[in-house]
C-alpha positions as a Markdown table, in Angstrom:
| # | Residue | x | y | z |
|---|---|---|---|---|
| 1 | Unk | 60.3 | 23.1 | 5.7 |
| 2 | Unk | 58.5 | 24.2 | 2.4 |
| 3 | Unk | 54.5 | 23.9 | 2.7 |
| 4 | Unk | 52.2 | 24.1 | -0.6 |
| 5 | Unk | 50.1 | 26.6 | -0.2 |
| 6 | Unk | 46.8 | 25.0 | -1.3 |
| 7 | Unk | 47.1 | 22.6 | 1.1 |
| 8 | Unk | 47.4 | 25.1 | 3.4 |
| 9 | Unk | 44.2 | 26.9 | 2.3 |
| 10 | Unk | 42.4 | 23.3 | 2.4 |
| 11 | Unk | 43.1 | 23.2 | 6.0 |
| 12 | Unk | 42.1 | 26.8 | 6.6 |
| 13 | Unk | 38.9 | 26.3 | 5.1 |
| 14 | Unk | 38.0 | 22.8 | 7.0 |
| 15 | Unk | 39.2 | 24.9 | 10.0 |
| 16 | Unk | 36.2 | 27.4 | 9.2 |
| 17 | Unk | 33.7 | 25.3 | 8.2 |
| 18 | Unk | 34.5 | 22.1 | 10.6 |
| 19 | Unk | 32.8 | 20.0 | 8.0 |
| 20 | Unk | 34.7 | 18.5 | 5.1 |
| 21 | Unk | 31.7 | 18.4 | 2.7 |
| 22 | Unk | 31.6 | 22.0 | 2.6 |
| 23 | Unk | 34.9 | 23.2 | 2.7 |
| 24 | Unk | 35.3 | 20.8 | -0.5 |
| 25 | Unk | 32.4 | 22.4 | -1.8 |
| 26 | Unk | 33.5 | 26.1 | -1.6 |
| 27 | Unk | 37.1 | 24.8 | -3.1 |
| 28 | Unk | 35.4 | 23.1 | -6.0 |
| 29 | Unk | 37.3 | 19.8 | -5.3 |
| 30 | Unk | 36.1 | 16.1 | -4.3 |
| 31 | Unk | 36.2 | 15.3 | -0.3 |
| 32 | Unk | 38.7 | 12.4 | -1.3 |
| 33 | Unk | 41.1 | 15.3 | -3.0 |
| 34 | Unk | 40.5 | 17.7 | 0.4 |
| 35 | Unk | 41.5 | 14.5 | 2.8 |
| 36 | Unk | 44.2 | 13.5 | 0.5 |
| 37 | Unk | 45.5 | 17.2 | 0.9 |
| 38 | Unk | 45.4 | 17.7 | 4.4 |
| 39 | Unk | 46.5 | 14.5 | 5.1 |
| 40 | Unk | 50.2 | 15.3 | 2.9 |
| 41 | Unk | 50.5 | 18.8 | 5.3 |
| 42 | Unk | 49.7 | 17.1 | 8.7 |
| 43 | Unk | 52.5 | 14.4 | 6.8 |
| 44 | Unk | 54.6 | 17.2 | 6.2 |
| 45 | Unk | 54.5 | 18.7 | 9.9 |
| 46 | Unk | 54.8 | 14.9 | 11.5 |
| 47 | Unk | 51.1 | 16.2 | 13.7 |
| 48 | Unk | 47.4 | 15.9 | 13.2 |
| 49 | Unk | 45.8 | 19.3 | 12.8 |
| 50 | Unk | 42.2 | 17.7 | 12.6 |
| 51 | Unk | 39.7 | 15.0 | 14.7 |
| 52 | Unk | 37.8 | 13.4 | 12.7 |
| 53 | Unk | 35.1 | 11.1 | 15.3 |
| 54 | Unk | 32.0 | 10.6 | 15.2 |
| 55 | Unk | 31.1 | 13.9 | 17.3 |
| 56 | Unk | 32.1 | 15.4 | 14.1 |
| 57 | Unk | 35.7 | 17.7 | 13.4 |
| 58 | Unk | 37.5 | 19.2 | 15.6 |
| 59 | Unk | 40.4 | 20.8 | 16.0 |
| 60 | Unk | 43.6 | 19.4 | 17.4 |
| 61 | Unk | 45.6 | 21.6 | 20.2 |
| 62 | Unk | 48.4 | 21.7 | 17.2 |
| 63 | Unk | 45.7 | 22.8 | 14.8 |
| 64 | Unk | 44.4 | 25.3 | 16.9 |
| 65 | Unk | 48.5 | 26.3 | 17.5 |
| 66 | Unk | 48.9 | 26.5 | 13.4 |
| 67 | Unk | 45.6 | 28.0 | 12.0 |
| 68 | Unk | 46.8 | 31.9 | 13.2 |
| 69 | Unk | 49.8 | 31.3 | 11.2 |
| 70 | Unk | 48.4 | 29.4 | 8.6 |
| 71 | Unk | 46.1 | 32.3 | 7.7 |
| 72 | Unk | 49.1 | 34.5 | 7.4 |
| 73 | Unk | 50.9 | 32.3 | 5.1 |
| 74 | Unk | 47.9 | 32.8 | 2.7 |
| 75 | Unk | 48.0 | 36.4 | 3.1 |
| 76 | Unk | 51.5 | 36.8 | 2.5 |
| 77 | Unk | 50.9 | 34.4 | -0.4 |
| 78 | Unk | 48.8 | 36.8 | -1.8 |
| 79 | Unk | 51.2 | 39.8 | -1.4 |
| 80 | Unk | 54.0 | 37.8 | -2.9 |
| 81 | Unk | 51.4 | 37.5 | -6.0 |
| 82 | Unk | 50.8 | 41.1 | -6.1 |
| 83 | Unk | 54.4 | 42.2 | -5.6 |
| 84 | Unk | 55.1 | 40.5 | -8.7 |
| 85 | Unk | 52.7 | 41.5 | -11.1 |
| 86 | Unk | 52.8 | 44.8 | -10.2 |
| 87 | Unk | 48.9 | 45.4 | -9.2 |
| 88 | Unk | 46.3 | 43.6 | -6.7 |
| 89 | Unk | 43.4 | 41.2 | -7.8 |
| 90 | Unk | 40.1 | 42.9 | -7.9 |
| 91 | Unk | 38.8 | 43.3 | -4.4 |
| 92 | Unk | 36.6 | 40.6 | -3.7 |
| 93 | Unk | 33.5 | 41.4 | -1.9 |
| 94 | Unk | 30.8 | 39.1 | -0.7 |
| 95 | Unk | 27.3 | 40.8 | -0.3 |
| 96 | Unk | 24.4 | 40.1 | 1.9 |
| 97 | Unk | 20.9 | 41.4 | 2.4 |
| 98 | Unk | 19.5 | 40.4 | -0.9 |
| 99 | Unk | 15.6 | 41.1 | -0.4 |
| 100 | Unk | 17.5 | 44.3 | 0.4 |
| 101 | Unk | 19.6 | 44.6 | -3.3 |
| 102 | Unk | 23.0 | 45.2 | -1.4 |
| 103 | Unk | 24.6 | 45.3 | -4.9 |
| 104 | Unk | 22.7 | 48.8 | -6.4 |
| 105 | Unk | 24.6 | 50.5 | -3.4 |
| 106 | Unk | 28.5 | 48.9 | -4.9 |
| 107 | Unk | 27.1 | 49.8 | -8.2 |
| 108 | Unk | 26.4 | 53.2 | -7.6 |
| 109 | Unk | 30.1 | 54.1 | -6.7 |
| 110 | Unk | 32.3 | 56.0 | -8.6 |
| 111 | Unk | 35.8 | 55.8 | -9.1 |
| 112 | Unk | 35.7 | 52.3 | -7.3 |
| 113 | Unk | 38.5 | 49.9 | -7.7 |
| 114 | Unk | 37.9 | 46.7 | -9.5 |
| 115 | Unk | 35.7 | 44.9 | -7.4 |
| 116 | Unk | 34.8 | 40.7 | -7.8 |
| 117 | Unk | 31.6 | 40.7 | -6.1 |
| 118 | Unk | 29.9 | 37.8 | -4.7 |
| 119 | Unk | 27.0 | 36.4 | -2.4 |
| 120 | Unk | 27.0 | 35.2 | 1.2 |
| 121 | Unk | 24.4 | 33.5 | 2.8 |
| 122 | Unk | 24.0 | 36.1 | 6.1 |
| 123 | Unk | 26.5 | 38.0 | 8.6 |
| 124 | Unk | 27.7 | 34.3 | 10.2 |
| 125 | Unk | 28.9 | 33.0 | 6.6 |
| 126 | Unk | 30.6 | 36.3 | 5.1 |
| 127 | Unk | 32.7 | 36.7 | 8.5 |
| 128 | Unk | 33.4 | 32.9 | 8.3 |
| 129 | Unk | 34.6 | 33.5 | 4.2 |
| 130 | Unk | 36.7 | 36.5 | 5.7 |
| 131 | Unk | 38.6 | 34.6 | 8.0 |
| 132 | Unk | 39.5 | 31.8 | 5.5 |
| 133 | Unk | 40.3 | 34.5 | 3.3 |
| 134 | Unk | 37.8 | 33.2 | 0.7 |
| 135 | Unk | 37.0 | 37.4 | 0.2 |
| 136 | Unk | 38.5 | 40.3 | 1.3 |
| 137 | Unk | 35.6 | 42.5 | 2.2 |
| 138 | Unk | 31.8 | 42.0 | 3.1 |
| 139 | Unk | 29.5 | 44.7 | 2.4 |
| 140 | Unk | 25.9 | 44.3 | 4.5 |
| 141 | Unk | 24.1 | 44.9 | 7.5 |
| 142 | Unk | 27.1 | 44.5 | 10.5 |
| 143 | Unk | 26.1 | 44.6 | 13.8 |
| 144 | Unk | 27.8 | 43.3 | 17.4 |
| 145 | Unk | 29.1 | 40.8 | 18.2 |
| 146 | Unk | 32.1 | 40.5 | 15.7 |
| 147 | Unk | 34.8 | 38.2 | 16.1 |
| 148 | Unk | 38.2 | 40.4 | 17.2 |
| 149 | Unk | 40.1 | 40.1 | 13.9 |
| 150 | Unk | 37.2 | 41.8 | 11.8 |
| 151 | Unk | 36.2 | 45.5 | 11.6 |
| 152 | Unk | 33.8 | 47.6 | 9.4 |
| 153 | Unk | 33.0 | 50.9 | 8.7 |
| 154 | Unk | 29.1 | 52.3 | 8.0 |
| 155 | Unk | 29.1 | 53.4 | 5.0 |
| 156 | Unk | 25.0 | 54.1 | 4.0 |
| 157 | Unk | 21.8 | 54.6 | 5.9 |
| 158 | Unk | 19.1 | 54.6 | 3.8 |
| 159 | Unk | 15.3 | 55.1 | 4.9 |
| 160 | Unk | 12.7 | 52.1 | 5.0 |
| 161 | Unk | 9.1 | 51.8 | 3.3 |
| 162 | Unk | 6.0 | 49.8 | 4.1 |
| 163 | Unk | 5.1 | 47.7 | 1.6 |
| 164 | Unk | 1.6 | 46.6 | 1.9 |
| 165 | Unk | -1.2 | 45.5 | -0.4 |
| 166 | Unk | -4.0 | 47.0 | -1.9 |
| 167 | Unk | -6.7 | 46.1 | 0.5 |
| 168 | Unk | -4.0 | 46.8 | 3.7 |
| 169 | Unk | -6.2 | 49.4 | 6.1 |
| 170 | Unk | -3.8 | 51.5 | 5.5 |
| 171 | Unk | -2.9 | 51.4 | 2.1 |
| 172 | Unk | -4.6 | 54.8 | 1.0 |
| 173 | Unk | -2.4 | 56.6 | 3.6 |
| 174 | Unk | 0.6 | 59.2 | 2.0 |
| 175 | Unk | 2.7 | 58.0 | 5.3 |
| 176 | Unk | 2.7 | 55.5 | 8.5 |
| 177 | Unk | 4.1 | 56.0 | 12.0 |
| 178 | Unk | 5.6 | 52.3 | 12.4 |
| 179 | Unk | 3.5 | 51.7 | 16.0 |
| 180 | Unk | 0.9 | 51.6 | 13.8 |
| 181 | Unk | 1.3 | 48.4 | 11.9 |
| 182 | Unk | 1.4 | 46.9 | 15.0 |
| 183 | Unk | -2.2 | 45.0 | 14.2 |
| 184 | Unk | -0.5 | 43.3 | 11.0 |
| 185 | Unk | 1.6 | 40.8 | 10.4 |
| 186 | Unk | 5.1 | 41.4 | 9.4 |
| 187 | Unk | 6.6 | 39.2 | 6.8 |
| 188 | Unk | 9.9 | 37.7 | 7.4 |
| 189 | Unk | 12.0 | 36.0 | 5.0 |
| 190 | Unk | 13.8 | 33.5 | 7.6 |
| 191 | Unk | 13.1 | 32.9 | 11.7 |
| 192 | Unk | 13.1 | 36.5 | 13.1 |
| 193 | Unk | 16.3 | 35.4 | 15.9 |
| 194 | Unk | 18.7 | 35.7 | 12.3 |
| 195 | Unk | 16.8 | 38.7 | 11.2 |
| 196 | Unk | 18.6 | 41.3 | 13.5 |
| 197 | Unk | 16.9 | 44.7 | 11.7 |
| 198 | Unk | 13.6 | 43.2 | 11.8 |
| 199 | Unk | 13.8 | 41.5 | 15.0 |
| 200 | Unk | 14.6 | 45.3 | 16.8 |
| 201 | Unk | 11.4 | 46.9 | 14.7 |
| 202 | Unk | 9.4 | 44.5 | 16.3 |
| 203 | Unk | 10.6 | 44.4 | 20.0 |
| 204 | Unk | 10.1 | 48.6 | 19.2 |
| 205 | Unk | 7.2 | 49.2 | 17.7 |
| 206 | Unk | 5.3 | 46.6 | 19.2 |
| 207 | Unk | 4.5 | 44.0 | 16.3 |
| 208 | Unk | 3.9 | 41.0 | 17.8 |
| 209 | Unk | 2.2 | 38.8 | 15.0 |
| 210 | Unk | 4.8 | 37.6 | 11.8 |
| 211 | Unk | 4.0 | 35.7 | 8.7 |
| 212 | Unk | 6.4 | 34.4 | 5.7 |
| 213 | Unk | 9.0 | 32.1 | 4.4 |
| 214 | Unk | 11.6 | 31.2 | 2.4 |
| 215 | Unk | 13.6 | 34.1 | 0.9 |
| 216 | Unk | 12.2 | 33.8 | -3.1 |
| 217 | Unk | 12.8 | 37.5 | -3.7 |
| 218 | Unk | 11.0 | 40.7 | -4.1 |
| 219 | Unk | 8.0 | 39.0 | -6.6 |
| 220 | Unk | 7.3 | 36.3 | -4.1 |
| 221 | Unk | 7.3 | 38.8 | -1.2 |
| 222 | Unk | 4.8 | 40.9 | -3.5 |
| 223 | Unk | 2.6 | 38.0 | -4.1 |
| 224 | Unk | 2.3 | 37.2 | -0.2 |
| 225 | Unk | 2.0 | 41.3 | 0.5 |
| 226 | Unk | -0.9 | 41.7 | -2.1 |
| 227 | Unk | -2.5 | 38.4 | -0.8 |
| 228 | Unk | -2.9 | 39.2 | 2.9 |
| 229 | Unk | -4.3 | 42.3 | 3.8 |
| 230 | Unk | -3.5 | 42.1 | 7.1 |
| 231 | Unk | 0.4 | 41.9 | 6.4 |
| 232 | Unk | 3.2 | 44.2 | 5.6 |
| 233 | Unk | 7.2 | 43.8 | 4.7 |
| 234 | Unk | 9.9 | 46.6 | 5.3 |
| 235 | Unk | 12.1 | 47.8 | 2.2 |
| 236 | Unk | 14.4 | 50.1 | 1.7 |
| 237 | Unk | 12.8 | 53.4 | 0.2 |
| 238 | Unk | 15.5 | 53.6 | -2.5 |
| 239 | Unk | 15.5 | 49.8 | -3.3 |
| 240 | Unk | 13.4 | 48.1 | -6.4 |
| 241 | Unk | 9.6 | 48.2 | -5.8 |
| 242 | Unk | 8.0 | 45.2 | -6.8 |
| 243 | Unk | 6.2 | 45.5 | -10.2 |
| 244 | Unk | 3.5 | 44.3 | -8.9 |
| 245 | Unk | -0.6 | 46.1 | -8.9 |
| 246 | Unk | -1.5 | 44.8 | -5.7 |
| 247 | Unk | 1.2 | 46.1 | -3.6 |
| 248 | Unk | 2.6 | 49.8 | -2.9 |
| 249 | Unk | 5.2 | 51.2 | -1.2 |
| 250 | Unk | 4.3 | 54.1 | 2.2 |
| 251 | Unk | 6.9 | 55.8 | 4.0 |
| 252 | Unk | 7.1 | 55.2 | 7.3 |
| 253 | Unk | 7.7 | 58.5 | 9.8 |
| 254 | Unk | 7.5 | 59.6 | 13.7 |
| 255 | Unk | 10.1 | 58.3 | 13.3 |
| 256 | Unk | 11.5 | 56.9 | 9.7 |
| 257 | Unk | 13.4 | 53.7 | 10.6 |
| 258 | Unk | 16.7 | 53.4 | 8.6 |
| 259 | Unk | 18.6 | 50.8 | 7.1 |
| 260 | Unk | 22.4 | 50.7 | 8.1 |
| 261 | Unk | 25.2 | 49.7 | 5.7 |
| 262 | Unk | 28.3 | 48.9 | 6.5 |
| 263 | Unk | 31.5 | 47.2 | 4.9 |
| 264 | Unk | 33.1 | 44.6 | 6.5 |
| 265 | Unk | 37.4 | 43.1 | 6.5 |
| 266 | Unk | 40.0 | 41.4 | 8.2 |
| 267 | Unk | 41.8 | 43.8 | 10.6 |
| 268 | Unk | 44.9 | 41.9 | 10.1 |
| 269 | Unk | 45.6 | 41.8 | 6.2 |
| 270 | Unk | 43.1 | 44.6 | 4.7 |
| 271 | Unk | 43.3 | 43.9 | 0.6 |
| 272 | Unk | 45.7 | 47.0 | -0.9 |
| 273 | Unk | 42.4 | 47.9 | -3.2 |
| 274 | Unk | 40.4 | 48.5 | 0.3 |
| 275 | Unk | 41.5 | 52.4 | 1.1 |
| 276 | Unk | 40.2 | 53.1 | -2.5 |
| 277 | Unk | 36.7 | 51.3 | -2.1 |
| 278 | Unk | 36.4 | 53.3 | 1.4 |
| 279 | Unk | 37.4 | 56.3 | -0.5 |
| 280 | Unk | 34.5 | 56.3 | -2.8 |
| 281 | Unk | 32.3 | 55.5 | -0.3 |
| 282 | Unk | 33.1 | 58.5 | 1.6 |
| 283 | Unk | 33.0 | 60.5 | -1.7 |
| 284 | Unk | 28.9 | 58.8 | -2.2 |
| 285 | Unk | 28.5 | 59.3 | 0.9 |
| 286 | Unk | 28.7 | 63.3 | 0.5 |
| 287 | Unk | 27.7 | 63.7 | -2.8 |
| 288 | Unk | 24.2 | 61.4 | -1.9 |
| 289 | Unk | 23.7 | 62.3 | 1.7 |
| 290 | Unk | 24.6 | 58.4 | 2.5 |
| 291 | Unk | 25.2 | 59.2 | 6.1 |
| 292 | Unk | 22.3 | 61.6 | 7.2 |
| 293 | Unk | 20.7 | 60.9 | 10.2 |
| 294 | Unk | 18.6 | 63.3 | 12.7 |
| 295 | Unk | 18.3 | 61.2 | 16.3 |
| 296 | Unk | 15.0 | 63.0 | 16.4 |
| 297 | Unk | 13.5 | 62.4 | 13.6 |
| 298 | Unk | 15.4 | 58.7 | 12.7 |
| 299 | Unk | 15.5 | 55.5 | 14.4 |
| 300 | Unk | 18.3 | 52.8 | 14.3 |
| 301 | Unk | 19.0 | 49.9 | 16.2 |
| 302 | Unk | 20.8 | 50.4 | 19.2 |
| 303 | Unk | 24.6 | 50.1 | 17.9 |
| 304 | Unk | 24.3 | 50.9 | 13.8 |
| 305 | Unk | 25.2 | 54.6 | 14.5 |
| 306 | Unk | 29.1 | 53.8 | 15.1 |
| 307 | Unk | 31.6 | 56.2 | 15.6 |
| 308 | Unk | 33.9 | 55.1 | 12.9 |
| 309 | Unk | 31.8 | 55.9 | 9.8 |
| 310 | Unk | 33.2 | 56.2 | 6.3 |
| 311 | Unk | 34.6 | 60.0 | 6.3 |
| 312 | Unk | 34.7 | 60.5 | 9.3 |
């Protein structure tokens, strides 16, 4: 029995995203073109794959049976591709983090292979993308749970800065402990239960009281900062500082809390451009100091510091 391969991937995708809006979305077709598509493969294997009712789509026992295999019919796809022109696609890597700049860490590699990045919405999305092998690799903050067919590797810690305004109480001070922001307000670009980072440097240091919104980027989050005195966000200390006068930047210390990056693929089908990416990470990671990290003077997040880092 000969399958087409795109219809395939259609059902892969609606699989992922159990909504057919969206998975036509991502594959930049109509809904009527998706249906029509994986109603010719469930043809072609005489089975439905899909429910459609009004509780939504599911999954049929068959389709549950056929989306393991279908997955690797796309990744051997792929390799078929590659084995005939001689060299892989660029890598393509969705990023996530973006108050956080996840892209000046990929761009400050060296001797990287070709990479196609692109941007995920959060964790939840860019593992969902990996599974329906929409990318190949995720690069972001990773923390537990993963789904069993994904794995990453930390690759960067980084320290992280108060960013307060002008007027802040402590905004003439050279450095903060973090318990003592716990009088402000810490801003938050989304509900703090999808904000794992910040969620742990609350239940830690103690802050209590949160204030923010949408996710406009680092201006908006300037504006708000420089507004309320009585507020502060958390950046990275090597990311962009707002160019903004009412806001500056305080390390925090006693201890410096530290941002964990980490890259994120399939277990079962890692892209052939993947060893090289990890290799240059490693080679950042020594020439930079990517990876330091004194428990006594450093805080993480229960689980960041992995055993299986980049390197090591």
């Amino acid at each position: 029995m000969d399958l087409d391969l795109a219809h395939v991937r259609a059902f892969v995708l609606v699989a992922g995203e159990l909504h057919f809006g969206r998975a036509a979305r991502r594959l930049a077709i109509s809904q009527q073109a998706l249906s029509k598509r994986i109603a010719a493969l469930e043809s072609r294997l005489g089975t439905r794959l899909l429910d459609r009712g009004g509780r939504g789509v599911r999954l049929t026992p068959a389709g549950e049976r056929f989306l393991t295999p279908a997955r690797q019919a796309l990744t051997a796809g792929d390799a078929a591709v590659v084995a005939v022109r001689g060299e892989a696609r660029p890598l393509r890597v969705d990023v996530w983090g973006h108050l956080y700049a996840p892209m000046r860490t990929l761009a400050a590699l060296t001797g990287a292979p070709p990479l196609e990045p692109g941007h995920g919405r959060d964790l939840p999305s860019v593992a969902a993308a990996l599974a329906d092998h929409q990318v190949d690799a995720g690069f972001g903050r990773v923390h537990p749970p993963l789904p069993g067919d994904l794995t990453s590797r930390l690759v960067r810690v980084e320290p992280v800065d108060a960013l307060v305004g002008a007027d802040h109480p402590l905004a003439r001070r050279d450095r903060v402990r973090p318990d003592e922001l716990r009088d402000s307000a810490l801003w938050t670009p989304a509900p703090l239960d999808r904000l794992h980072f910040l969620s742990r440097f609350a239940d830690r240091f103690g802050t209590t009281r949160l204030t923010g919104g949408t996710n406009l980027g680092l201006d908006h989050v300037a504006a708000h900062v420089a507004a309320d005195p009585g507020c502060f966000a958390l950046l990275p200390a090597d990311g962009p500082v707002p160019d903004h006068p009412g806001v500056r930047s305080i390390p925090l210390v006693d201890p410096t809390p530290l941002y964990a990056w980490s890259l994120l693929w399939r277990r079962d089908s890692p892209h052939p451009f993947l060893p090289a990416l990890l290799d240059a990470f490693a080679e950042a990671a020594r020439q930079r100091r990517w990876l330091e990290h004194d428990p006594g003077r450093d805080w993480l997040p229960d689980g960041d510091w992995v055993v299986e880092r980049v390197g090591g």
